[in-house]
N, CA, C and O atoms as a MOPAC input file, in Angstrom:
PM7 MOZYME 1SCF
protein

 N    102.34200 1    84.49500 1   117.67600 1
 C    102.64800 1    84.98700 1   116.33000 1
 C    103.73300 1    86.04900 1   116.43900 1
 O    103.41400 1    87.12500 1   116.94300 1
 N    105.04100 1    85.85200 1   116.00100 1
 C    106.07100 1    87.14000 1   115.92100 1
 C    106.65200 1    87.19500 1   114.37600 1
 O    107.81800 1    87.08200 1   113.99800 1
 N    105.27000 1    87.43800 1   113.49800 1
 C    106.14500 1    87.65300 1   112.26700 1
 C    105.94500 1    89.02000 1   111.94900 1
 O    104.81200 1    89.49100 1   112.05400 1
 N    106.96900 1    89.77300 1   111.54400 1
 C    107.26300 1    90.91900 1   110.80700 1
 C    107.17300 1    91.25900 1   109.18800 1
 O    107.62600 1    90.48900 1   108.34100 1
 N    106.85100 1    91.88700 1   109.03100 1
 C    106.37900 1    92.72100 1   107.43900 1
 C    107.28300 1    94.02400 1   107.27200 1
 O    106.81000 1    95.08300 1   107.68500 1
 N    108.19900 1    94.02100 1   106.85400 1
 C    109.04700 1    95.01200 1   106.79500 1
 C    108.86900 1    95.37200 1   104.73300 1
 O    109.03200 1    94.69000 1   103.72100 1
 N    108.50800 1    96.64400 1   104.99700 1
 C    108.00600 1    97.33700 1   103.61100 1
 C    109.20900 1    98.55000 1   103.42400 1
 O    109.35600 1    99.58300 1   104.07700 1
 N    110.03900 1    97.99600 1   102.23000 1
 C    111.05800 1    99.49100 1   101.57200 1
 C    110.46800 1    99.84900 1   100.73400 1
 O    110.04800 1    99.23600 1    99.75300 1
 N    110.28200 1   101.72800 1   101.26000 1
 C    110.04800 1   102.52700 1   100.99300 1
 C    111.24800 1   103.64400 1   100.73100 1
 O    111.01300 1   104.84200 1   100.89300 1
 N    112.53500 1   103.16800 1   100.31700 1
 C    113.48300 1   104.54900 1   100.73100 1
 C    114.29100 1   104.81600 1    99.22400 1
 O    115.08400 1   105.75100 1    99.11400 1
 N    114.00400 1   103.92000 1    98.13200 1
 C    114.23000 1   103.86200 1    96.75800 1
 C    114.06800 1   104.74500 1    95.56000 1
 O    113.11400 1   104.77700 1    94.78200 1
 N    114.78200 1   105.20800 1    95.55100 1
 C    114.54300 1   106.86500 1    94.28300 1
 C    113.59800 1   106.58200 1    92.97500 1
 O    113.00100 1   107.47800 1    92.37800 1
 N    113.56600 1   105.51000 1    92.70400 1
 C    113.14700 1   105.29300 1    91.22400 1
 C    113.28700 1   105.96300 1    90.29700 1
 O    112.39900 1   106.51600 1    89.64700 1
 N    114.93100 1   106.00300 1    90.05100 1
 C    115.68000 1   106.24000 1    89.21500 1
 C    115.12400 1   106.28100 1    87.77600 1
 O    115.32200 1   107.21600 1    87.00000 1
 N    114.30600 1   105.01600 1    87.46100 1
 C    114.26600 1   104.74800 1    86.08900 1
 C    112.67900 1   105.54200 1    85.80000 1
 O    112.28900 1   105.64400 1    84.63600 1
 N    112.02300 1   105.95500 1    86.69100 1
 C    110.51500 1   106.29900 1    86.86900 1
 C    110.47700 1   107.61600 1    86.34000 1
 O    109.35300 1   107.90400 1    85.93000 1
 N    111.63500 1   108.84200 1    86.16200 1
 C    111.37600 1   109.88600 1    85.72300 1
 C    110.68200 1   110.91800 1    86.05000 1
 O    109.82100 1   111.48900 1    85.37900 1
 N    111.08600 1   111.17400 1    87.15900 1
 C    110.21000 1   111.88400 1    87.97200 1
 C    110.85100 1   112.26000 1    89.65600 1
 O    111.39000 1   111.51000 1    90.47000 1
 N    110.51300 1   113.77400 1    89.73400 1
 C    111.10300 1   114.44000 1    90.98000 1
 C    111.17100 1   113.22300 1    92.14100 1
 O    112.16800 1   112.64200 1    92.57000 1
 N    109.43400 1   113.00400 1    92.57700 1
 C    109.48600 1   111.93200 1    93.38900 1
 C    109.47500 1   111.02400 1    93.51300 1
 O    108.47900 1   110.63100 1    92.90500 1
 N    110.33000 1   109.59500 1    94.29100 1
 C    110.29300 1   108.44100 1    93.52300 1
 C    108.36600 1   108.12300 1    93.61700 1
 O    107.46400 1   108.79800 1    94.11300 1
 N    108.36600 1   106.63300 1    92.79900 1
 C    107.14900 1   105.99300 1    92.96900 1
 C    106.49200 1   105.88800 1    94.10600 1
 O    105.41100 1   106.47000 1    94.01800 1
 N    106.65200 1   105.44900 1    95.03300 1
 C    106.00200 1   104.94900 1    96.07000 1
 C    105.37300 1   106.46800 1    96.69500 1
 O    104.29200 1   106.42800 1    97.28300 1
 N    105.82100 1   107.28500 1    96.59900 1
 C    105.40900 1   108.29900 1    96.95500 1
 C    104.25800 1   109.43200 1    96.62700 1
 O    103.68500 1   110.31000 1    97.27200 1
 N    104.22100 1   108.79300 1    94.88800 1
 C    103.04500 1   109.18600 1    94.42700 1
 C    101.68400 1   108.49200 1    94.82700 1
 O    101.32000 1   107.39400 1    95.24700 1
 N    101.00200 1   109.96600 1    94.40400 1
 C     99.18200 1   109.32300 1    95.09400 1
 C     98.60400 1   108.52400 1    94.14800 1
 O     98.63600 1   108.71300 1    92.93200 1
 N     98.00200 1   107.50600 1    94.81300 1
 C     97.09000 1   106.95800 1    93.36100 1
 C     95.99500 1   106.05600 1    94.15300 1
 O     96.18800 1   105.01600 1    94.78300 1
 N     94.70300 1   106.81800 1    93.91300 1
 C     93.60500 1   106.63900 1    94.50800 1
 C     93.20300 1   107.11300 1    95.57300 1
 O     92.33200 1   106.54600 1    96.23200 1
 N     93.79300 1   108.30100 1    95.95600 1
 C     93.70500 1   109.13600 1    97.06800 1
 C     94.39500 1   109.25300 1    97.98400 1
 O     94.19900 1   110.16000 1    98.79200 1
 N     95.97900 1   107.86000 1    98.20100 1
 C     96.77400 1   107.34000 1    99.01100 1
 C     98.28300 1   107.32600 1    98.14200 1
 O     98.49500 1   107.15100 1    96.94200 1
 N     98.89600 1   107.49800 1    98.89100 1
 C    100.39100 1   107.42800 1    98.54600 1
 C    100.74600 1   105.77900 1    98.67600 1
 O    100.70400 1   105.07400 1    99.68500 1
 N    101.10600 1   105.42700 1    97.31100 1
 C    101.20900 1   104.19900 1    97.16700 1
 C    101.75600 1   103.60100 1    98.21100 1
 O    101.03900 1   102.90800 1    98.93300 1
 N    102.71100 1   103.70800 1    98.40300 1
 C    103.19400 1   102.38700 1    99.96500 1
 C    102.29900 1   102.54900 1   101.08500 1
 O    102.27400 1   101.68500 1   101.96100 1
 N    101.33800 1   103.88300 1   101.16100 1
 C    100.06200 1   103.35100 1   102.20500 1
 C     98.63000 1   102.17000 1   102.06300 1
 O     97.72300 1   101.84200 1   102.82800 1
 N     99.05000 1   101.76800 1   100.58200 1
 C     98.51800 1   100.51400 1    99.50100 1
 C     98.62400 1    99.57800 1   100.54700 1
 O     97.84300 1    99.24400 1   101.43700 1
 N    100.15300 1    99.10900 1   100.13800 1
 C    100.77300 1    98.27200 1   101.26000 1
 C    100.45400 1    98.13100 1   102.59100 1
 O    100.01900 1    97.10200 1   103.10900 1
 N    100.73000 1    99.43800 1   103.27400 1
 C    100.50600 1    99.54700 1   104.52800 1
 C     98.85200 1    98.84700 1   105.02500 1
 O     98.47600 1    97.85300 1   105.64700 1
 N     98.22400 1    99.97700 1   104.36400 1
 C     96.26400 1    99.42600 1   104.49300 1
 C     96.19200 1    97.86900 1   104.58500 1
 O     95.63500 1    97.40000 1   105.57700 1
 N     96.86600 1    96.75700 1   103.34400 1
 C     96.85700 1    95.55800 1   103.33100 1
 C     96.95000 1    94.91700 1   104.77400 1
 O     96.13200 1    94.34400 1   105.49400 1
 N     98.37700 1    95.27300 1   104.90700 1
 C     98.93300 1    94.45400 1   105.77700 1
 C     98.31800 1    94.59100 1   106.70100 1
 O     97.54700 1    93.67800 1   106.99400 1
 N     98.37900 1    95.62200 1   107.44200 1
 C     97.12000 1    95.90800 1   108.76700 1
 C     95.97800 1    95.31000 1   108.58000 1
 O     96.02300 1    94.33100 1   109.32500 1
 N     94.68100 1    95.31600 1   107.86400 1
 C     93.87200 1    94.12700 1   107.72200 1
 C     93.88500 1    92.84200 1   107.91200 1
 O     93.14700 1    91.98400 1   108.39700 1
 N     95.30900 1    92.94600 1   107.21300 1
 C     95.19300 1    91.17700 1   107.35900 1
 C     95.68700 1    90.38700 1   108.72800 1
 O     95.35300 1    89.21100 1   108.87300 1
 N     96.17600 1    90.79300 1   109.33700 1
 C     96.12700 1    90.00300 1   110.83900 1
 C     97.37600 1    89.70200 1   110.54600 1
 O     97.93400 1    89.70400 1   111.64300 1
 N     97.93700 1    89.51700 1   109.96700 1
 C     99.61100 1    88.19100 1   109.94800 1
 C    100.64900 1    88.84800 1   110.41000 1
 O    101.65800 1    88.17200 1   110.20900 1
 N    100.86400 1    89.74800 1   110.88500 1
 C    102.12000 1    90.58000 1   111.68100 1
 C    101.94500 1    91.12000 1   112.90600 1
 O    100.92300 1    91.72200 1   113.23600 1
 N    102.82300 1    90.95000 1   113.55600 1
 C    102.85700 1    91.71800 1   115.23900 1
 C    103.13500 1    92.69500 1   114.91700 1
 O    102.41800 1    93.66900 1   115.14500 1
 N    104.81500 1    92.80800 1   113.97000 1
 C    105.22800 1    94.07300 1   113.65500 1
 C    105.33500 1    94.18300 1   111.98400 1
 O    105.36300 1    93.38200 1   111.04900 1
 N    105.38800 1    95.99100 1   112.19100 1
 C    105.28500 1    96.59600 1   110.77800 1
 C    106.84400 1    97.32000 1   110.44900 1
 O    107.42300 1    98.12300 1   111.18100 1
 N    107.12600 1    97.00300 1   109.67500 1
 C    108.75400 1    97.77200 1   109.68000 1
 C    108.68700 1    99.06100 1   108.50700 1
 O    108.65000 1    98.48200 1   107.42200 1
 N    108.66500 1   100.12300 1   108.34100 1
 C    108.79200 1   100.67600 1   107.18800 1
 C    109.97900 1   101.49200 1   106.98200 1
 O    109.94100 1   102.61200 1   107.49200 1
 N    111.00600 1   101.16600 1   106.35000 1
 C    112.07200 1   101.64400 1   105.85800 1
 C    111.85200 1   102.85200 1   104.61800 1
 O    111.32200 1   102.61700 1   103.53200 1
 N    112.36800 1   104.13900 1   105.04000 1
 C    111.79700 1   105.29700 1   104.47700 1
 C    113.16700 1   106.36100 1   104.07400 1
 O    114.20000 1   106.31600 1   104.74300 1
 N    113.05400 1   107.00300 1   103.26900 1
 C    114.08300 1   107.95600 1   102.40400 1
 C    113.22600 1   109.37100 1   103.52300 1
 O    112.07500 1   109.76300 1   103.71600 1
 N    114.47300 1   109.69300 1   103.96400 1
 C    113.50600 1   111.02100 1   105.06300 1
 C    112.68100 1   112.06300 1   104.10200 1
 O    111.59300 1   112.62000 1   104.24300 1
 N    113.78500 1   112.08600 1   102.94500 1
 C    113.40700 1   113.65500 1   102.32000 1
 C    111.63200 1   113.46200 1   101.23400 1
 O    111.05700 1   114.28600 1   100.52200 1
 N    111.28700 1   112.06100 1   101.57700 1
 C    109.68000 1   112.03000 1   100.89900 1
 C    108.76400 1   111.61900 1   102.41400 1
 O    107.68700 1   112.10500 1   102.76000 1
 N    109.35000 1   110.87700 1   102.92900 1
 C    108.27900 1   110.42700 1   104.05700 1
 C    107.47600 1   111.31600 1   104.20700 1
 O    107.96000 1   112.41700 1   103.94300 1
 N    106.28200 1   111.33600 1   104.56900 1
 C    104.93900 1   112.05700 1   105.34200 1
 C    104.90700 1   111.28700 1   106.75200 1
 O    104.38100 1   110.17800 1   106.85000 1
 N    105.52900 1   111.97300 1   107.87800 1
 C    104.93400 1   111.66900 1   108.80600 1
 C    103.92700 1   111.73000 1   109.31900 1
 O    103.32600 1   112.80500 1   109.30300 1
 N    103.41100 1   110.67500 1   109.91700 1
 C    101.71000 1   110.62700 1   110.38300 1
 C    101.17200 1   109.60600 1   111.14400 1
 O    101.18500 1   108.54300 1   110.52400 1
 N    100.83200 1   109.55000 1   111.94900 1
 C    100.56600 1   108.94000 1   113.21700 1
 C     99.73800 1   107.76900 1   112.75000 1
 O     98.73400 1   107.69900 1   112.04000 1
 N    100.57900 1   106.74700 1   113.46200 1
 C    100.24800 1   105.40500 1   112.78200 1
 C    100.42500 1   104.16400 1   113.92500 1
 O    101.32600 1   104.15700 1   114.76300 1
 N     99.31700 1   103.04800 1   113.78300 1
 C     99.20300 1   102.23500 1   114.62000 1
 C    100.72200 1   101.87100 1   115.39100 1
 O    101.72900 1   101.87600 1   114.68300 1
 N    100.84400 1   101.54100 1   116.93200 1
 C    101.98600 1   101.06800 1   117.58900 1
 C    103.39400 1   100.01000 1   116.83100 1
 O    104.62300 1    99.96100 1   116.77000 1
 N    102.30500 1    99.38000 1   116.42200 1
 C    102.86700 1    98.20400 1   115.73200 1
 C    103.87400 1    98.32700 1   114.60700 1
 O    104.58300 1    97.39700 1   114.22500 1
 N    103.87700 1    99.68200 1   114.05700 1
 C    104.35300 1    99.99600 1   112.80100 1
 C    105.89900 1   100.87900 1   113.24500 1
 O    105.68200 1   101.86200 1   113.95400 1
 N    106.68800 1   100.74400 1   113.06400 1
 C    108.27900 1   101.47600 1   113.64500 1
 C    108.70000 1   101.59500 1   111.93800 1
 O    108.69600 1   100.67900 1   111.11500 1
 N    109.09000 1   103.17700 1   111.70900 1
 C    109.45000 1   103.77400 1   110.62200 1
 C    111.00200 1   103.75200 1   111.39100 1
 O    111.33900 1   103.96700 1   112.55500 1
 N    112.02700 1   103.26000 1   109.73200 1
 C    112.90600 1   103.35700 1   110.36800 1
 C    113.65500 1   104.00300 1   108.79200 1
 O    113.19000 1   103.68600 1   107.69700 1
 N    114.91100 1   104.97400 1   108.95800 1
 C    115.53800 1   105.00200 1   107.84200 1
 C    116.31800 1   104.38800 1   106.48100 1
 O    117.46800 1   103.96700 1   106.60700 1
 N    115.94000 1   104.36900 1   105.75100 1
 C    116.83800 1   103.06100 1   104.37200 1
 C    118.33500 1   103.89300 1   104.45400 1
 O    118.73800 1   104.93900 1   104.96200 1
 N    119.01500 1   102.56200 1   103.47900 1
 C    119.79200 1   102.79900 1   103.54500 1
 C    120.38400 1   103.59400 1   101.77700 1
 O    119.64600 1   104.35600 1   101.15200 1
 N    121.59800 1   103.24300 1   101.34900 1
 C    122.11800 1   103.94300 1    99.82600 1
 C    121.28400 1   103.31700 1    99.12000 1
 O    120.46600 1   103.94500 1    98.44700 1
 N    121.32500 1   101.71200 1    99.12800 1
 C    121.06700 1   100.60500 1    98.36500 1
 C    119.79100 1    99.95800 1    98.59200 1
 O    119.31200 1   100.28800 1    99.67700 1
 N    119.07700 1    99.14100 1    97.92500 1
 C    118.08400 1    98.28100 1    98.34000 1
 C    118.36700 1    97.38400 1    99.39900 1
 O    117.66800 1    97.28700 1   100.40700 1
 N    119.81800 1    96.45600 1    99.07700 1
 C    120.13100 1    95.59200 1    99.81200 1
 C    120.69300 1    96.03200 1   101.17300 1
 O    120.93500 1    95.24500 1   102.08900 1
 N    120.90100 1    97.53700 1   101.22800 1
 C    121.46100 1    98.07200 1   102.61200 1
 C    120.06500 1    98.40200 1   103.34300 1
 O    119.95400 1    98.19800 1   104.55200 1
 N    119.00100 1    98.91700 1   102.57700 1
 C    117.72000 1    99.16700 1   103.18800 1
 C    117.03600 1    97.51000 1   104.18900 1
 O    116.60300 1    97.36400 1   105.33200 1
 N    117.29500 1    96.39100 1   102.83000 1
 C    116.92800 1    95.33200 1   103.72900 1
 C    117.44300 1    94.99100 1   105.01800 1
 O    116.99500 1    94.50700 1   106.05700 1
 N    118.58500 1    95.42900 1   104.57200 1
 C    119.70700 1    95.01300 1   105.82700 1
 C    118.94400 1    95.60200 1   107.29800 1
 O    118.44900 1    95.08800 1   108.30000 1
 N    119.14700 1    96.82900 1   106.83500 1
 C    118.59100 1    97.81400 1   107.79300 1
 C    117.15700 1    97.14500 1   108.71500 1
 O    116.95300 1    97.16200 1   109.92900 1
 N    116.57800 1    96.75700 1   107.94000 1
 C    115.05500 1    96.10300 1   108.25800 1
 C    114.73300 1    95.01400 1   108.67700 1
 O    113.62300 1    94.72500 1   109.12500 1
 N    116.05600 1    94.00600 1   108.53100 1
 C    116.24500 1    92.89800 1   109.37500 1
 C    116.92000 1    92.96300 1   110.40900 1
 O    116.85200 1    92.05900 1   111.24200 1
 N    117.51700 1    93.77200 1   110.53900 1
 C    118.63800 1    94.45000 1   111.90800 1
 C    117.24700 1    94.89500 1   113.44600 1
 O    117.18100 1    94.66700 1   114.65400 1
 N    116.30600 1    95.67200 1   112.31000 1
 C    115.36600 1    96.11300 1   113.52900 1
 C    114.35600 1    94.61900 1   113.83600 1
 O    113.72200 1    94.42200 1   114.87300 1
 N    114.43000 1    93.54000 1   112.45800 1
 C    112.85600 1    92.62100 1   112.91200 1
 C    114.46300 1    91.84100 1   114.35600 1
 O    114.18300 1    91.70100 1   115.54700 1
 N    115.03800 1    91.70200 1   114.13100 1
 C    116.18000 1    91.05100 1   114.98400 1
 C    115.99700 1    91.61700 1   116.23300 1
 O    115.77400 1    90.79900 1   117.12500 1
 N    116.02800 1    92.88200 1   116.57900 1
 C    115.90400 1    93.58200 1   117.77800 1
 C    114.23600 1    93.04600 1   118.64600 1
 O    113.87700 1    92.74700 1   119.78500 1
 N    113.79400 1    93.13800 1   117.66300 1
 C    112.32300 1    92.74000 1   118.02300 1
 C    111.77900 1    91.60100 1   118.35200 1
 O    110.65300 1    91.35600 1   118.78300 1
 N    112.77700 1    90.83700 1   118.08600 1
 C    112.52000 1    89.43400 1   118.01600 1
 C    111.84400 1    88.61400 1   117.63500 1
 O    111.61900 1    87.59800 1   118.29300 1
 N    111.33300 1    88.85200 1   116.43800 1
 C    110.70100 1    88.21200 1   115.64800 1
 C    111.04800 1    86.78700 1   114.56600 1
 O    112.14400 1    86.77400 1   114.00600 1
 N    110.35600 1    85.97400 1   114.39500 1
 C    110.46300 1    84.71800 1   114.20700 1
 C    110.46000 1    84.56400 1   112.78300 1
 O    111.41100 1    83.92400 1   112.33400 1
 N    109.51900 1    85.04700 1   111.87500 1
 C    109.66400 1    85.49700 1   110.15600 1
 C    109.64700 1    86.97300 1   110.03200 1
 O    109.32000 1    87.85300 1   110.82800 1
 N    110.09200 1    87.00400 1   108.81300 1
 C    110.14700 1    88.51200 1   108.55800 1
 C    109.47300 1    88.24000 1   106.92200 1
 O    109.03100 1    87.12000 1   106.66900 1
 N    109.44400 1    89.06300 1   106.12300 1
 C    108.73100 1    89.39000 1   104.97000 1
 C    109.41900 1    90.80800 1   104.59000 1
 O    109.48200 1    91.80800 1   105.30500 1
 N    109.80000 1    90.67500 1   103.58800 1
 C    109.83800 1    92.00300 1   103.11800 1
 C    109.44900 1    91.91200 1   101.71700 1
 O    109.31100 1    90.86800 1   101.07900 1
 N    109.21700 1    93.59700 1   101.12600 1
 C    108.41100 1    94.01700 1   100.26600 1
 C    108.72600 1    95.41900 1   100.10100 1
 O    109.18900 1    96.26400 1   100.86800 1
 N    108.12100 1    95.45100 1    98.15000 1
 C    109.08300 1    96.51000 1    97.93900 1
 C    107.57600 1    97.75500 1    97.74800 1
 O    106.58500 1    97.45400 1    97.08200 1
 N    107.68800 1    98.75600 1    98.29000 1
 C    106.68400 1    99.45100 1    98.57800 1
 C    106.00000 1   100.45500 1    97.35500 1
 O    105.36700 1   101.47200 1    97.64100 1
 N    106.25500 1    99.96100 1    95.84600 1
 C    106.67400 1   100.59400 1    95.08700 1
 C    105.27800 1    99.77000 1    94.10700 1
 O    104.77300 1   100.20500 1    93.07200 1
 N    104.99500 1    98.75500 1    94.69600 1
 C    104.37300 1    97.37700 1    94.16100 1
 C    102.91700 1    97.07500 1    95.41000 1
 O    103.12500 1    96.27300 1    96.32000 1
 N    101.95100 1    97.57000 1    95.34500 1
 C    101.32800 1    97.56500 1    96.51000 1
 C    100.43200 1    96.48100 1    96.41900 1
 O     99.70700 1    96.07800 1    97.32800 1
 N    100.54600 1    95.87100 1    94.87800 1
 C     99.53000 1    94.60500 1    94.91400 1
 C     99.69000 1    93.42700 1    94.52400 1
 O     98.78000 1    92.60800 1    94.64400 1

């Protein structure tokens, strides 16, 4: 199995109105893209975890091997970029991506 789950997280949410984008807010005790995160880890279907992150919200925090935080880019489509550049390095066979903003 070498499929990758690469989750952007690095998106301002411009239209959301608010200091911090979405994904960053708590809701249910978890910062939404850890929604995401929780999923995917359960479910078995990835070797690797990609999370593409805006530095100035990330919470760093010690997180299974499998998971490589990496920086987004200006754009959505530069963030993907970014996130297929690393499942490439990794060598992975599918990739998945997902917008971390949307945890269900």
């Amino acid at each position: 199995m070498s499929n990758c789950f690469i989750l952007l997280a690095a998106g301002q949410s411009k239209r959301f109105k608010s200091k911090k984008p979405k994904q960053y807010m708590l809701y249910k005790n978890k910062l939404i893209y850890e929604h995401s995160v929780d999923k995917v880890l359960k479910s078995g279907l990835f070797k690797h975890i990609i999370i593409v992150v805006d530095n100035n919200y990330f919470i760093k925090k010690k997180y299974p091997r499998k998971i490589k935080i990496i920086k987004g880019g200006k754009e959505r489509s530069d963030s993907s970029l970014l996130g297929l550049e690393c499942a490439k390095k990794l060598k992975v066979k599918n990739g998945l991506i997902h917008d971390a903003a949307r945890p269900n």
